[in-house]
C-alpha positions in Angstrom: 6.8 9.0 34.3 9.5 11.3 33.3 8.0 14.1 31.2 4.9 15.6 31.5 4.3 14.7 28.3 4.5 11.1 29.2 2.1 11.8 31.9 -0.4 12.7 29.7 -0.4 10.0 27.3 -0.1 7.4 30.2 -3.4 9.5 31.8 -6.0 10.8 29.4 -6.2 7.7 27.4 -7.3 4.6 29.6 -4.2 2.1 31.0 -1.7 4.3 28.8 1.5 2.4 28.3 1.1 0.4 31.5 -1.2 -2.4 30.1 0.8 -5.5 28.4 -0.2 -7.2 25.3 -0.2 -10.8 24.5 2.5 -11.9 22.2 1.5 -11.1 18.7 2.2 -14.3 16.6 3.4 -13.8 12.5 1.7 -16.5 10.9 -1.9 -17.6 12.0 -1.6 -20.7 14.3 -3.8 -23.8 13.4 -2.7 -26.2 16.3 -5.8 -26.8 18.8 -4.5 -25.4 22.1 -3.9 -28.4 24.6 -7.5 -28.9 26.0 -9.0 -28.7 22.6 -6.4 -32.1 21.5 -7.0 -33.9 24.9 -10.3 -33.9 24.1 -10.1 -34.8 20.3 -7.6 -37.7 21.4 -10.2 -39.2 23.9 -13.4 -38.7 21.6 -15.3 -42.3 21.3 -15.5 -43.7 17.8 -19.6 -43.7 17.7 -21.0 -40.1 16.1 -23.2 -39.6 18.9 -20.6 -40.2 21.2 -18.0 -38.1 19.6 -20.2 -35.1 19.4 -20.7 -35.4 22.5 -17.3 -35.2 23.7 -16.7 -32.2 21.6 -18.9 -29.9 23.0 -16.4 -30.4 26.5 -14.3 -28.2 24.5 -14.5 -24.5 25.0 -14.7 -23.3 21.9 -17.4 -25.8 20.9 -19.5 -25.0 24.1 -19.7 -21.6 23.5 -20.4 -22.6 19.2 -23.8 -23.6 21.7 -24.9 -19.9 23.0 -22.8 -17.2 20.3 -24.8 -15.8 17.7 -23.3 -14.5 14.5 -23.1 -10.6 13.8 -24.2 -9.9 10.4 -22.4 -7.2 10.1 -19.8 -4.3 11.9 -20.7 -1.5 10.2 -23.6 0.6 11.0 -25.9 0.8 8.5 -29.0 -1.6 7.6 -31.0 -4.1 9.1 -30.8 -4.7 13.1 -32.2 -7.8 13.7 -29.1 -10.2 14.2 -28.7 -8.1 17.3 -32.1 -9.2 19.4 -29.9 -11.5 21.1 -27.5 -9.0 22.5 -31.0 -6.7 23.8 -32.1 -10.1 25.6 -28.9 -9.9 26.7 -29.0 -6.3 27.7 -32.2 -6.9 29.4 -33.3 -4.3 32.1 -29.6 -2.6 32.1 -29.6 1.1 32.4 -26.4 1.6 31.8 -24.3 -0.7 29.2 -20.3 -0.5 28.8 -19.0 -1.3 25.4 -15.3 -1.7 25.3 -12.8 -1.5 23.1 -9.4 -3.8 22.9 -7.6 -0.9 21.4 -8.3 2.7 21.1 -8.0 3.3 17.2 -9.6 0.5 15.0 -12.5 1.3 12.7 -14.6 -1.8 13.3 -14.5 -1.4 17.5 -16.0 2.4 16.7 -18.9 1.3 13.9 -20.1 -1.4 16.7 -20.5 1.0 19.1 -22.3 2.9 16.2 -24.6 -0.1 15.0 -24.7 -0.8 19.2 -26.0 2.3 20.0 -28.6 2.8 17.1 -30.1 -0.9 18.2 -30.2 0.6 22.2 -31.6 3.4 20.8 -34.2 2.4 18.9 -35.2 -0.7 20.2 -34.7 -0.5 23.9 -35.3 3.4 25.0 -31.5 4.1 25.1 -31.4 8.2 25.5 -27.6 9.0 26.3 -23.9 8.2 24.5 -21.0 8.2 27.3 -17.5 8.4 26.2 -14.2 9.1 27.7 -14.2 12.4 27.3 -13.5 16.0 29.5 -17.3 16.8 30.9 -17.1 20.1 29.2 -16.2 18.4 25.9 -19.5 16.5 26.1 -21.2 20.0 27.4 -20.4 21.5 24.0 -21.2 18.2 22.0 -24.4 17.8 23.3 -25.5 21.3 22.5 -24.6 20.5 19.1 -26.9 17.3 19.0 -29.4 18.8 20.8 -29.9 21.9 19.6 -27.3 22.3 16.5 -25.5 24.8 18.3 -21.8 25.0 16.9 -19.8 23.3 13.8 -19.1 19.5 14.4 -15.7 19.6 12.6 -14.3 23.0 15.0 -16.1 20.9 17.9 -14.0 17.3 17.5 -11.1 19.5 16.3 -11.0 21.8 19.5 -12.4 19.2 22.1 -10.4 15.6 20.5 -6.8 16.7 20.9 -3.5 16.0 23.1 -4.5 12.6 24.0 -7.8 12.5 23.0 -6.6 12.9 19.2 -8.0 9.4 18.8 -11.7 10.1 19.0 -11.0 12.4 16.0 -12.0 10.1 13.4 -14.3 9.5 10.6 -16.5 6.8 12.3 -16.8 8.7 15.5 -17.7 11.4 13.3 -20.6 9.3 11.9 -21.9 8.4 14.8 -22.5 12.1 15.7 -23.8 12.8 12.8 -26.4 10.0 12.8 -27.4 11.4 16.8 -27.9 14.8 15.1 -30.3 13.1 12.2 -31.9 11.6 14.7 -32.8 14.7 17.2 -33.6 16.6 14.4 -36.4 14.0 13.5 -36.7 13.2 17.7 -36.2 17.1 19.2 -38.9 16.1 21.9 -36.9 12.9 23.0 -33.7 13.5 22.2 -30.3 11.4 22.5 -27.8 12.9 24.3 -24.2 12.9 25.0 -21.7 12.8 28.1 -18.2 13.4 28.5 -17.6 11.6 32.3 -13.9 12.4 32.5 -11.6 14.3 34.2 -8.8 15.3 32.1 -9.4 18.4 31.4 -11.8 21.7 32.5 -12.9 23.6 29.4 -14.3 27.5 30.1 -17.7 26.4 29.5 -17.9 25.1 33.1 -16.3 28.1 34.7 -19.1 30.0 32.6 -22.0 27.9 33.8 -21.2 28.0 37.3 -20.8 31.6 37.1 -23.7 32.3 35.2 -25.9 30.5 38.0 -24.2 32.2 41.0 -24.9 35.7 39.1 -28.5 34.9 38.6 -28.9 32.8 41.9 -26.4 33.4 44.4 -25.0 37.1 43.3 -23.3 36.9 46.6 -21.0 34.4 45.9 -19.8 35.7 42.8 -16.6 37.6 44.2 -15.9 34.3 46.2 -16.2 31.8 43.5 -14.1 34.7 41.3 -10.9 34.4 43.7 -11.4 30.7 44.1 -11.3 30.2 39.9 -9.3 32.7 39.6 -5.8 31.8 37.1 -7.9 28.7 36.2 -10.3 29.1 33.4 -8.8 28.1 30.2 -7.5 31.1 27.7 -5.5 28.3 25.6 -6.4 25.0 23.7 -6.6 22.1 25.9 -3.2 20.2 25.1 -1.4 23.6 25.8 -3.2 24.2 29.1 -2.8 20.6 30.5 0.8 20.8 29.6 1.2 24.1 31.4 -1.0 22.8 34.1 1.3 19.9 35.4 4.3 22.4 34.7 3.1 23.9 38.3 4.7 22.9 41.3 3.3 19.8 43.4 2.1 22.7 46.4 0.4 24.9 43.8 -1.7 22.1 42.3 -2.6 21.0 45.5 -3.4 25.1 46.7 -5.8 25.0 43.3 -7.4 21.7 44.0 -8.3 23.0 47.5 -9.6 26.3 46.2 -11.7 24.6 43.7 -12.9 22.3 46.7 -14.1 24.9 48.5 -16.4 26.5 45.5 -18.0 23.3 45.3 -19.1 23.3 48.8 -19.8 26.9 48.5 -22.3 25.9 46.1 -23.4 22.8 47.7 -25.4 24.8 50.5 -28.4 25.6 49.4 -30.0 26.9 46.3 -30.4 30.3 45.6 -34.2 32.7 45.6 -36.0 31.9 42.5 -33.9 28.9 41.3 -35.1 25.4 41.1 -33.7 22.4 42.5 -32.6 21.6 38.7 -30.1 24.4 38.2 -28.7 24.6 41.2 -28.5 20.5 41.0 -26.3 21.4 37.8 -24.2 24.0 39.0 -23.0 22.1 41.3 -21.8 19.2 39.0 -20.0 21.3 36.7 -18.3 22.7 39.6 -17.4 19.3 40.6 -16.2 19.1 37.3 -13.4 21.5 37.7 -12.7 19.5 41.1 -12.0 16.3 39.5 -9.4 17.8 36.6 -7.5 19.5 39.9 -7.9 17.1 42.2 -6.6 14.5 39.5 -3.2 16.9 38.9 -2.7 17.3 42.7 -1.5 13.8 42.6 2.4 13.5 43.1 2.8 12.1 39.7 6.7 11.9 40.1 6.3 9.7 42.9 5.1 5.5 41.1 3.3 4.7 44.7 1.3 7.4 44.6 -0.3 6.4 40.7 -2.2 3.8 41.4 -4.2 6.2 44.1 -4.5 8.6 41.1 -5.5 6.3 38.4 -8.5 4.4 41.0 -9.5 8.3 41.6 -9.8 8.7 38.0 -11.5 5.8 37.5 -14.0 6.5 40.3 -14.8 9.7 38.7 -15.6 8.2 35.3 -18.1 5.8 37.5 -19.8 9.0 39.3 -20.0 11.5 36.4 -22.0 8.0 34.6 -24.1 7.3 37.2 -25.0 11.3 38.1 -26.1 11.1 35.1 -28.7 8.1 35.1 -30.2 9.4 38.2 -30.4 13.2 37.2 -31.8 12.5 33.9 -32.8 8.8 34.2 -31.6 7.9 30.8 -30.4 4.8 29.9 -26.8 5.3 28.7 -24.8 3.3 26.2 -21.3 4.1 28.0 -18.3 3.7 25.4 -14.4 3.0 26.8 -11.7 1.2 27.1 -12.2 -2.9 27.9 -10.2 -1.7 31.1 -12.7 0.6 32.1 -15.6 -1.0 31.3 -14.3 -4.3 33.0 -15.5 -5.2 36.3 -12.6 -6.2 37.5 -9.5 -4.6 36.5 -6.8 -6.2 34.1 -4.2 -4.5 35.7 -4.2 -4.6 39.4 -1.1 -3.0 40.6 -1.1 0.4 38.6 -4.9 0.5 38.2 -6.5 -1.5 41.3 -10.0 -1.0 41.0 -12.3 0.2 37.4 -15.0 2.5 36.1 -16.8 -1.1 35.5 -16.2 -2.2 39.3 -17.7 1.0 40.8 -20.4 0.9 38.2 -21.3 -2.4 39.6 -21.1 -1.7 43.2 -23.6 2.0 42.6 -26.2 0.6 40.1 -26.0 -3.6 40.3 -27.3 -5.5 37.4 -28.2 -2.3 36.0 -25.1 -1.8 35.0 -23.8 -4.3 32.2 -20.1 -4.7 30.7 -19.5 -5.9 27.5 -15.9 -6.5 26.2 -14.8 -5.8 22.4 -11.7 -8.8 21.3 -10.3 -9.5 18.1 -7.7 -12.0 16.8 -5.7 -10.0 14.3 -5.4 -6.3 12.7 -4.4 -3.0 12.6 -4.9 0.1 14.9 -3.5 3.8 15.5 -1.1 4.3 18.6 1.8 6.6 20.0 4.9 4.9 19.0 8.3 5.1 20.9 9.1 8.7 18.8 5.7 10.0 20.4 3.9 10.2 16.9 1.2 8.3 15.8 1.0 5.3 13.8 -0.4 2.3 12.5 0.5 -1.0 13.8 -0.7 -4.5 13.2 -0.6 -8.0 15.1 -0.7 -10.9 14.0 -3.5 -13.8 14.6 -3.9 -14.9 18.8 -1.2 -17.2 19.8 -2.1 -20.5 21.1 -3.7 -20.1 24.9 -4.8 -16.7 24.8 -8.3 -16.0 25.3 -8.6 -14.5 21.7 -6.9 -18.2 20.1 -10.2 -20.2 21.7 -12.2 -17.5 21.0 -11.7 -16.9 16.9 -12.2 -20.9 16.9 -15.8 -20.2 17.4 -17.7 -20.8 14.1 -19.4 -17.3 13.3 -16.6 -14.8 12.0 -18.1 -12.0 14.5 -20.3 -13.2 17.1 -21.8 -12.2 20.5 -21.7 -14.0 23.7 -23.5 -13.9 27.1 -20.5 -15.3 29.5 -23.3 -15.2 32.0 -25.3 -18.3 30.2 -22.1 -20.3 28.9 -22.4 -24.4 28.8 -20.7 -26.2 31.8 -17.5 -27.5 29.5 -16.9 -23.4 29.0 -17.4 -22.3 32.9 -13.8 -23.3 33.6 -12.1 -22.2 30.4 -13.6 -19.0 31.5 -13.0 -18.7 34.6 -8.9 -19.2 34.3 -6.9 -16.1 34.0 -5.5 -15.7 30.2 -3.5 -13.2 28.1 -5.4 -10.9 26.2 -4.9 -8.3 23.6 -5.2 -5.0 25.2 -3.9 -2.5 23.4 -4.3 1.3 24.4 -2.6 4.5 23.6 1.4 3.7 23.0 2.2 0.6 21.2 4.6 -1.2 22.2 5.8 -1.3 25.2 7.2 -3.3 28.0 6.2 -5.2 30.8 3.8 -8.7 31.3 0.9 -9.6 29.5 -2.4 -8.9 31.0 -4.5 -11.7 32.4 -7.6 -11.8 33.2 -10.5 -14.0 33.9 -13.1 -13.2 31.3 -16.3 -14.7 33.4 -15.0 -12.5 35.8 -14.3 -9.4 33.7 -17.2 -8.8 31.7 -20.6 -10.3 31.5 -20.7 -10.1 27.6 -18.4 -10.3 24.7 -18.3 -9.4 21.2 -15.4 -10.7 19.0 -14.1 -10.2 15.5 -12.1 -12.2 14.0 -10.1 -8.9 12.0 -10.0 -5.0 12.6 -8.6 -2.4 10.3 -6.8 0.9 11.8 -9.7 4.1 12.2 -9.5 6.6 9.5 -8.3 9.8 11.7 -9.3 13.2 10.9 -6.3 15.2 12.2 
């Protein structure tokens, strides 16, 4: 990473430019792959026997277990997805990817998703990957209308983030305001569980409980923020941020290290075990974003340490969450995130899905989103934005065997495949994983999808989001 600004494409917005795509083919290919013809070739002539032999093919083994999505879009009837709740079963907290960051039909399943958890399985919480203090200010506006949605995504969905500003995430929002207006006793709420950036609402809240709490600390916790609260908008501030020299950022991640523990000893007179419970995770808050830039981002051995931390700190800010409020949380991000295993070991070695797995165990369920062919929104090479397409999968990817699949969209439990798809599954294959900069060099991704996620949803075709700014 050269620039700064490079840094913060690469950072905010999961893998950044260090993920590999598979090959994008021109022209939709209609040879089986190579297992799918040895097994056609040996078929016996009998049509017992030769159904038989097809379902030892993957694609025909998992025709067995997928059921059909009726629709992507949000609106209407919910009952096609029953099969993904008994999928869902217990989980507290669900992680719905995305294979890239800016297609319309990857944002109205999340949508349609998270109306079904909501209403239909006692789903109380919408996670994205978002600053914590951008979810602070959403989910005043869902909760109690406090604010304009429009200044809100404007102000909070910039820099990198610019790709949550669009129209369907915009409807989602809009639908969780509908429904805590009609639900205000039990209402849905929304978290922002990452780190990238520190907004003045948490240097407010912290403040405003040492004032009322712990008035003694106030001149402490002044020195130790002081030059940090935000006076800018967000892309300025991070720019100017990792501007500092190395020893400053580290000087300013150890100063906001010790407020934390300042506030960590006990809770003030008069305060309950709630506020002061609070306080102290928005104050962590602030940690993360300047623990995150203390990293020596110049130096490519120290990365991967930077992007695990980040990861980690999607996982705790998640799981705080479900045991402070003990909602159950639909938990939106990148496929790379929400994997359990990482698709890129050597620049991201271990994923939000991973830790998510080790805190809550099969409470935690990931669900990857895959398509064959489309279009989406990136950073190209000139650092603007702008729609790209691929083509349809190339023969042995995981996306080829997977559009084969009868139903157009359709869900899959990997957990509960047929024994001829165990070992497709189970081999590592190129995958489309597209994230914030299109294109860009370097090997495809593998990964073993068994392994990776415990669900799938694929589409056969995507269309690019309709951005808002």
């Amino acid at each position: 990473m050269n620039t700064h600004k490079a840094l913060l494409a690469a950072l905010l917005i999961p893998l950044g430019a260090t993920l590999a795509v598979a090959p994008a083919a021109s022209a939709a290919p209609t040879a089986p792959t190579t297992a799918t013809a040895s097994a056609d070739a040996a078929a016996p002539a009998g049509p017992k026997e030769a159904a038989t032999a097809a379902f030892r093919t993957p694609e025909a083994a998992l025709d067995r277990v997928a059921h059909p999505l009726r629709t992507t879009e949000p609106r209407g009837g919910l009952a096609d997805l029953r099969p993904f709740g008994r999928m869902v079963g217990d989980a507290r907290v669900v992680g719905l990817g995305e294979a890239t960051h800016s297609s319309h039909e990857f944002f109205t399943v999340k949508h349609r998703v998270l109306r079904y958890l909501v209403e239909k399985k006692g789903f109380r919480a919408f996670a994205l990957e978002a600053p914590w203090s951008t979810g602070l200010r959403l989910n005043a506006y869902l909760t109690r209308g406090e604010g304009d949605l429009k200044q809100i995504m404007d102000e909070e969905f910039q820099g990198s983030y610019r790709f949550w500003n669009n129209a369907e995430y915009r409807d989602l929002l809009q639908w969780m305001r509908a429904y805590n207006v009609e639900h205000s006793k039990d209402p849905v709420r929304f978290v922002g569980d990452d780190n990238g950036f520190a907004g003045a609402e948490l240097y407010d809240e912290v403040s405003g409980y040492a004032a009322e709490a712990r008035p003694e600390l106030t001149p402490k916790l002044t020195e130790l923020y002081r030059g940090l609260r935000p006076a800018t908008d967000a892309e300025t501030y991070v720019n100017d941020y990792l501007a500092k020299p190395l020893a400053e950022r580290e000087e300013l991640a150890e100063r906001t290290g010790r407020a934390v523990r300042l506030l960590e000893q006990r809770p003030g007179r008069g305060a309950d075990a709630e506020a002061h419970a609070w306080a102290v995770q928005h104050a962590t808050a602030i940690h993360q974003m300047t623990t995150l830039y203390a990293f020596d981002w110049d130096d490519p051995q120290r990365v991967p340490d930077a992007m695990r931390y980040r990861d980690q700190v999607m996982a705790d800010n998640v799981a705080w969450w479900q045991r402070r409020t003990g909602d159950k949380i639909l938990l939106a991000a990148h496929n790379g995130h929400v994997a359990l295993k990482t698709y890129v070991p050597a620049s991201h070695p271990k994923v939000q899905g991973d830790f998510l797995r080790e805190r809550l165990g099969r409470d935690y369920l990931s669900v990857g989103l895959t398509f064959d062919q489309g279009s989406f929104n990136a950073i190209g090479q000139d650092g603007g934005v702008h729609r790209f397409s691929v083509g349809p999968a190339a023969p042995g990817t995981t996306e080829h065997t997977l559009d084969r699949v009868r139903h157009r969209d359709f869900v899959v439990d990997l957990r509960k495949a047929p024994a001829p798809a165990r070992a497709w599954l189970t081999e590592p294959r190129t995958v489309k994983n597209i994230a914030a900069t299109y294109p860009w060099n370097g090997n495809a991704a593998e990964i073993r999808l068994a392994k990776t996620h415990d669900v799938v949803v694929h589409l056969h075709q995507v269309e690019a989001a309709r951005m808002l700014k």
